[in-house]
C-alpha positions in Angstrom: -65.7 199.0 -48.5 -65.0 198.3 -52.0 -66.1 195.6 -54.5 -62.1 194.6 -54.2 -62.0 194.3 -50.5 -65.1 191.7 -50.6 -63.8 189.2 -53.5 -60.1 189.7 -52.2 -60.8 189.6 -48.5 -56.9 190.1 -47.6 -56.2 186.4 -48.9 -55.1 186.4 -52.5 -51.7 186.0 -53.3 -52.2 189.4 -55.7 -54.2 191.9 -53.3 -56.7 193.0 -55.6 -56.2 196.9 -54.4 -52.3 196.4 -55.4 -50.9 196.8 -52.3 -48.2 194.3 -50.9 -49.9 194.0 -47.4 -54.0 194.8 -46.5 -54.3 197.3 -44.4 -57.5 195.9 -42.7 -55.7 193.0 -41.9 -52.7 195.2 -40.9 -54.5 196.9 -38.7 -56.7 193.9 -37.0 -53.6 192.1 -36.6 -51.9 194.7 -34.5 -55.3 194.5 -32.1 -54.5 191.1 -31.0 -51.4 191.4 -30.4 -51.8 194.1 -28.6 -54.7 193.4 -26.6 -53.8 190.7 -24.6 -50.7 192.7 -23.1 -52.8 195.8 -22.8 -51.8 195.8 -18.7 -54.5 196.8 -15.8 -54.4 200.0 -14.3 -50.5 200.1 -13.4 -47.4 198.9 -15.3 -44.2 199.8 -15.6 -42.8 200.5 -18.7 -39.8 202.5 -20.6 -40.9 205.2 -22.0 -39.4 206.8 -25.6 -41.4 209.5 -25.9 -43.9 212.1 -24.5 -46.6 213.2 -27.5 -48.8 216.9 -27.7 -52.4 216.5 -29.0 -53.8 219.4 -30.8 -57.7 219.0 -29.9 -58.9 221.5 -27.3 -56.6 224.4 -27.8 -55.0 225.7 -25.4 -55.9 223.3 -23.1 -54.4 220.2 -24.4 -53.8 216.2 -23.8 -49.8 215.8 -23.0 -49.0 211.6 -22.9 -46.8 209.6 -21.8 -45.8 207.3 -24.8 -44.5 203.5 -23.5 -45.4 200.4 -24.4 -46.6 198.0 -21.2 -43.2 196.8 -20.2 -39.6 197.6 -19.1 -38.1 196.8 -22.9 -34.3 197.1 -23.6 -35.5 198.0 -27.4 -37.8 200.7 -26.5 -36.1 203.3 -28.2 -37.2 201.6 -31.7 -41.0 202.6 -30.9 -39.9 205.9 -32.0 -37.1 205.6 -34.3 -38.2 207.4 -37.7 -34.8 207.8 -39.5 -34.2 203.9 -38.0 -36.8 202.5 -39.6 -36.2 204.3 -43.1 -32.7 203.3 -42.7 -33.5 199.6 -42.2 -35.8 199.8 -44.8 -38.7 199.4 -42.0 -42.2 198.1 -44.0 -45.4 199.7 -42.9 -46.9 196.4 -40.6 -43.7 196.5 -38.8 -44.2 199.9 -37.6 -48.1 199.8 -37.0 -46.6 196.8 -34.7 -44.3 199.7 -33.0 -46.9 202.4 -32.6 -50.2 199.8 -31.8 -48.0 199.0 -28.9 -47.3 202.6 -27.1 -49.8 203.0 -24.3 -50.5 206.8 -24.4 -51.2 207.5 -20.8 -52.3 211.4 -20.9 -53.7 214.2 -18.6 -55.2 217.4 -19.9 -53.5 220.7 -19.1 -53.1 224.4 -20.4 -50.0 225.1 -23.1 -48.4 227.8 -20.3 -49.4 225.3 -16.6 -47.0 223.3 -15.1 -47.5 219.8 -12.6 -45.5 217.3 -11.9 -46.8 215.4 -14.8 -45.2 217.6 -16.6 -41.9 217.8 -15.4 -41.8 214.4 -16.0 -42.9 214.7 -19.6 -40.1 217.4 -20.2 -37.4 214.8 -19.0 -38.8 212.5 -21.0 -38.5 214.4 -23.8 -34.7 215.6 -23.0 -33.7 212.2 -22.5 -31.2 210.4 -24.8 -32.8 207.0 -24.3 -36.1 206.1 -22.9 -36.7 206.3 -19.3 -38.2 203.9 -17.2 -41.7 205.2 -15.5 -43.9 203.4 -13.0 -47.4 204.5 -14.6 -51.1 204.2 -12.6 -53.6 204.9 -14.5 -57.8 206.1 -13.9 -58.8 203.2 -16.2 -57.3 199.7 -18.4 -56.4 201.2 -21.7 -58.5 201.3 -24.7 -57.1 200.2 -27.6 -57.0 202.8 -30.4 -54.8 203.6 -33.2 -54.7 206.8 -34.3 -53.4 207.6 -37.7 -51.9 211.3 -38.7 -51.2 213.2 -41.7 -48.3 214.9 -39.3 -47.6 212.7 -36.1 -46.4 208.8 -36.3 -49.6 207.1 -35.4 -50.5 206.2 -31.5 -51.9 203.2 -29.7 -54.4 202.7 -26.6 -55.2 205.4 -24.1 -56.1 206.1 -20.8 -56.3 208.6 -18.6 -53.0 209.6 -16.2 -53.5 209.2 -12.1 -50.0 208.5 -11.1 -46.4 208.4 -12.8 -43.0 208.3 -11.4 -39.5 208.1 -13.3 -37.8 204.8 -11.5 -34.3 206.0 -12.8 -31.9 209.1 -13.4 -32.7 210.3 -16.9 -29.4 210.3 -19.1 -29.9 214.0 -21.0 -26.9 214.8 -23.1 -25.1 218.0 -21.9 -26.0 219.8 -25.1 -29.4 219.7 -24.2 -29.3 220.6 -20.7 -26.6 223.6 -21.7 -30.0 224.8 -23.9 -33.1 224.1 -21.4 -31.0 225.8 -18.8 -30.6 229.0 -20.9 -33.7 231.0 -20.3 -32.3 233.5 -22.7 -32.1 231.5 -25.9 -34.7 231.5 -28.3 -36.2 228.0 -29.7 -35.1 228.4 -33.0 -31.5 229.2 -32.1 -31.7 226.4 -29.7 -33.2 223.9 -32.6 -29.9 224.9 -34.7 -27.6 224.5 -32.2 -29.0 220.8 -31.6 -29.2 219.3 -35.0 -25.5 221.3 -36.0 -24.9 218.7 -33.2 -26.6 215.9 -34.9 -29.5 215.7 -32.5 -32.3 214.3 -35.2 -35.4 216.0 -36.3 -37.5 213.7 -34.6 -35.5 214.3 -30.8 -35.6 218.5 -31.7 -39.5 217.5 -32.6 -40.1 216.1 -29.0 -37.8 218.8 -26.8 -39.9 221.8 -28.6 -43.3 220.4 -28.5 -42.8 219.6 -24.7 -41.8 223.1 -23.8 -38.4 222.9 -23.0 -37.0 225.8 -25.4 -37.4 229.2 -25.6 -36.8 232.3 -23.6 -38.1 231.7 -19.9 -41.8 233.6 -20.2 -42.5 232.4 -23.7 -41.9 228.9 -23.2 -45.4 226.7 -23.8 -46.8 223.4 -25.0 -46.6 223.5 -28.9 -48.9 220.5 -30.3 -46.5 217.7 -31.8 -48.1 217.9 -35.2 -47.1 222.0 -35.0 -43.7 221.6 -33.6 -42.6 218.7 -36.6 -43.2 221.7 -38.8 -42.1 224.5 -37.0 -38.5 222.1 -36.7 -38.8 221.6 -40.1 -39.3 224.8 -41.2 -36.7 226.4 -38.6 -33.4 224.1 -39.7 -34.4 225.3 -43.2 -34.5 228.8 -43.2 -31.2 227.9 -41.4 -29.6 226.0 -44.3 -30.8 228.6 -47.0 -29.0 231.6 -45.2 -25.6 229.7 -46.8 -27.1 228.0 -50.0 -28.4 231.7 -51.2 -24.7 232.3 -51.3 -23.4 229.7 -53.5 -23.0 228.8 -57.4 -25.9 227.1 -59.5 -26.2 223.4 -60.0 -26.2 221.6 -62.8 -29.2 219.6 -64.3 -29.6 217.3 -62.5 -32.5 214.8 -60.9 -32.7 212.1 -58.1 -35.3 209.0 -58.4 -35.9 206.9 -55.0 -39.1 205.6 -53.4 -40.2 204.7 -49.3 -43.4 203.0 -48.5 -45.4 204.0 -51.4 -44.2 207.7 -51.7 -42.0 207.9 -54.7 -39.9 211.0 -55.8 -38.7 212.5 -59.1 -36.8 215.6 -57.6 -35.1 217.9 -60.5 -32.7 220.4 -60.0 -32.2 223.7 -62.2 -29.3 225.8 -62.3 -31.2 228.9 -61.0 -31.2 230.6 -57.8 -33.0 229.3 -55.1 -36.9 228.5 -55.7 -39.2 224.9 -54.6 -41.9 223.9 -56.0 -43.8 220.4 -54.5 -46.3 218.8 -56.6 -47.5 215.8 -54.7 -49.9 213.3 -56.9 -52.3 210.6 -55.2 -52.6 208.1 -57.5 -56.6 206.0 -58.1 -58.0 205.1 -54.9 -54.6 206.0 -53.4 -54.8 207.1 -49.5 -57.3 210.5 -49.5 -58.3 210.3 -52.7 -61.6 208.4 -53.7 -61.7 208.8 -57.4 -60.5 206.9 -60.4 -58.4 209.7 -61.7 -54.9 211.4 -60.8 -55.3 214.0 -58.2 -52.6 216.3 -57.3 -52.1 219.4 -54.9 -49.0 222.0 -55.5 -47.2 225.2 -53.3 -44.4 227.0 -54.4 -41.8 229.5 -53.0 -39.4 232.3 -54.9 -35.9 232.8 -54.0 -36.9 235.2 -51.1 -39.1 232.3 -49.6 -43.0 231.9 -48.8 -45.0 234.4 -46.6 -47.6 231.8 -45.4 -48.2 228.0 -44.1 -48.5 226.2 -47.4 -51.6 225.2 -47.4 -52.2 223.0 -49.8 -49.2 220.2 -49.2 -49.1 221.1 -45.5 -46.5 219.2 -43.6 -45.1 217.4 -46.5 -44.1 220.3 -48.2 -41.7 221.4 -45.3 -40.5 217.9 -45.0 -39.7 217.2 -48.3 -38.1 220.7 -48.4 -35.3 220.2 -45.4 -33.4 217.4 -47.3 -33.4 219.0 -50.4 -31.5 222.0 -48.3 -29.2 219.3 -47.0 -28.3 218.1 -50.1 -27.7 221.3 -51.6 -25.4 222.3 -48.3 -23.8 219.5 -48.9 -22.5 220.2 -52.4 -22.5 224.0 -52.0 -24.7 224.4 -54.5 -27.9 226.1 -55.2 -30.7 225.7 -57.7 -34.8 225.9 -58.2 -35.8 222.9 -57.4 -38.8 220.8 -58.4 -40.4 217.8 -56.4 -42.8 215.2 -57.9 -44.3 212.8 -55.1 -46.8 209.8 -56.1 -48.7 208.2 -53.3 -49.3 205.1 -54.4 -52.0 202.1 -52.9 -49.0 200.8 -51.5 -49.0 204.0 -48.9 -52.2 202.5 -47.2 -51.8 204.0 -43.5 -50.8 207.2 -42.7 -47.8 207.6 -40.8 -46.9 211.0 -40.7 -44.8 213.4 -42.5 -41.7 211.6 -41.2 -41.9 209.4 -44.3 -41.7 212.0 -46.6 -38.6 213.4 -45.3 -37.1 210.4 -45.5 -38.4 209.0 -48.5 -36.9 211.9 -49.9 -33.5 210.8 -48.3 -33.2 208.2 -49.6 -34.2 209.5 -53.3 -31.2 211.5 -52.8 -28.7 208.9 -51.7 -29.4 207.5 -55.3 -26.9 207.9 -57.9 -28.0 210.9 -59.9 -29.2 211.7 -63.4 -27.2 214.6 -65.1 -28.4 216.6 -68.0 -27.3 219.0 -70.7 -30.3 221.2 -70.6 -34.0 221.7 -69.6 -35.2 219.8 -72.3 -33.3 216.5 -71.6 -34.4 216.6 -68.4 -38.0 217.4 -69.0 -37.8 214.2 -71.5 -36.8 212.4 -69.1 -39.0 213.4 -66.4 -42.0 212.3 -69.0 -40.9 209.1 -69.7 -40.0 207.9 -66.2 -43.3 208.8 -65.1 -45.2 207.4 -68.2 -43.5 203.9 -67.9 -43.6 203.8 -63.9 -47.3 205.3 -62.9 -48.8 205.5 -66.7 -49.2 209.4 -66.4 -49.0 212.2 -68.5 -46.4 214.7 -66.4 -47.1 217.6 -68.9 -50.6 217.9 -66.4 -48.3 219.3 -64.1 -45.6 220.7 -65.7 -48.5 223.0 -66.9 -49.8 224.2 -64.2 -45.8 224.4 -62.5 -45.0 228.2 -61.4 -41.3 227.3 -61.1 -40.8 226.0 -64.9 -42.7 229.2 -65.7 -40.3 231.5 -63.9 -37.5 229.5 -65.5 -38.7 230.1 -68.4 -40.0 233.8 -68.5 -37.0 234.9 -66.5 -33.8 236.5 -68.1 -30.8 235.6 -66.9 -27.2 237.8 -66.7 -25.3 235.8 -68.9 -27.9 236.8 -72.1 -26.9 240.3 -71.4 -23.1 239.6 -71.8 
């Protein structure tokens, strides 16, 4: 614990860390009220979602997410684009996720048991389903943050489950489980050109529900969110490859501590994310600016990005939206900060929305590079007191820009 954390103790009106809320508190808070509706062995409950550990490969834990209760609200457990859109603060939705009981059982990625038939309905439902749950033990409270997944709540071990109620699964969905000859990734397009959300396609992949009938298998839900994100894009960029180059332009928008300078180039396609923890941020223990970077050329990447991980591919889908949208294409370059004010991990949900809503923002246009650049510097010196030229530096995409020739100096 810090020096901070001792003097402060969560009770000054001016949390000494700079955040708006203490995450210890946060945190301890959502244990109480948890814990004295944490239900015996059985409950019934309404269930929003079924959630794919990673840990143990290929034998993993497959839960049941609901909280305690039969609740009319359920669905708002696991509403990412929801709570971005209503502007959703992060105690509200440690409040959410403290309270999904995770009732699990271990099994192999290519098994099947009835536990997982129910799971699989789960996740092709359109609302949550009701499910009578019995369980080994009472659940343990736990919350579990990820750098991927939305966090989870208690566990306990699975003994009995039954769905009390006919799941309502859109026929969209059902036309695509049924056909044992479609690939996932076809299927994942032909859902979200249907407006099924990332965060439904998320939960019908990771469950094993797609895919041609022999390959179909448990995908972790930290995996599939990527795999989703990664899919739609390569989708979108078949089209945007196609179309003119945008102007100069750049979007400014924040979302739970994660701000975003995104600048657009009129160049073909390339991405570049540069994403910046600021002092004593979330992961980074020093007093300095630390920042990790990956790139891709017009043709794309050949391998996972390592060093941004999910983020990078989350970030990356909007962006592709937005150029869809205006039929444009460009090289585009992403500058996250993580602020203190980012002080539990949520998942890369907020990224992708945080970038959303960066780009709903009216935009900056520029004459040229330079403007832009000049503007870029000054934003970030007067909001997070940084000197952008440490990454503009070390950026391969303003390098390309500016060692490449383009047709028009030929002309």
């Amino acid at each position: 614990m810090n020096i901070p954390c001792i003097k402060c103790k969560g009770a000054t009106p001016m949390l000494s860390c700079g955040r708006t809320f203490c995450p210890i508190i946060a945190k301890a808070e959502a244990f109480y009220k948890v814990k004295d509706s944490l239900p015996k062995e059985d409950f019934f409950g309404s269930s929003p979602a079924p959630f794919v550990g990673h840990n143990f490969y290929p034998n993993l834990y497959v839960g049941i997410l609901s909280p305690p209760e039969q609740r009319e609200d359920a669905w708002l457990y696991d509403a990412p684009k929801h709570w971005a859109e209503q502007n959703f603060q992060i105690p509200q939705i440690v409040d959410y996720r403290s309270a999904l009981i995770n009732s699990r059982f271990r099994i192999n990625i290519k098994q099947k048991n009835k536990f997982l038939d129910i799971s699989q309905e789960i996740g092709m439902a359109s609302k949550p389903v009701d499910v009578e749950i019995n369980l080994k033990d009472k659940p343990r409270f736990k919350f579990k943050t990820d750098a991927y997944a939305a966090p989870t709540g208690p566990n306990a071990i699975l003994k009995k489950a039954i769905i009390t109620e006919n799941p309502k699964i859109d026929y969209r969905v059902d036309k695509v489980v049924s056909d044992i000859d479609l690939k996932a990734n076809d299927a994942l397009i032909y859902l979200y050109k249907h407006d099924f959300d990332e965060n439904f396609l998320t939960k019908i992949l990771s469950i094993g529900n797609l895919g041609i009938k022999y390959d179909r298998k448990l995908v972790p839900t930290r995996w599939s969110i990527t795999a989703t994100d990664d899919a739609l894009a390569k989708h979108l960029l078949n089209g945007i490859r196609q179309y003119n180059e945008i102007n100069y332009t750049s979007y400014f928008g924040s979302y739970l501590g994660n701000y975003f300078l995104i600048l657009f180039f009129p160049e073909v396609w390339s991405y570049e994310l540069f994403e910046t923890y600021a002092p004593k941020a979330e992961w980074n223990i020093s007093n300095e600016y630390q920042f990790m970077t990956d790139f891709e050329p017009y043709e794309g990447r050949k391998t996972y990005a390592e060093n941004c991980g999910g983020g990078y591919y989350a970030a990356r889908l909007p962006i592709l939206e937005k150029l869809s949208t205006l039929k444009r294409q460009g090289s585009v370059l992403i500058l996250r900060f993580i602020t203190g004010e980012y002080a539990v991990p949520l998942g890369v949900w907020v990224v992708r929305e945080a970038v959303r809503k960066a780009l709903k923002n009216k935009p900056l246009e520029f004459g040229n590079k330079e403007l832009m650049l000049k503007y870029a510097k000054s934003l970030i010196k007067k909001k997070f007191n940084y000197d952008i030229n440490k990454l503009f530096n070390e950026s391969k995409l303003l390098k390309n820009i500016k060692e490449q020739s383009k047709l028009t100096k030929f002309i």
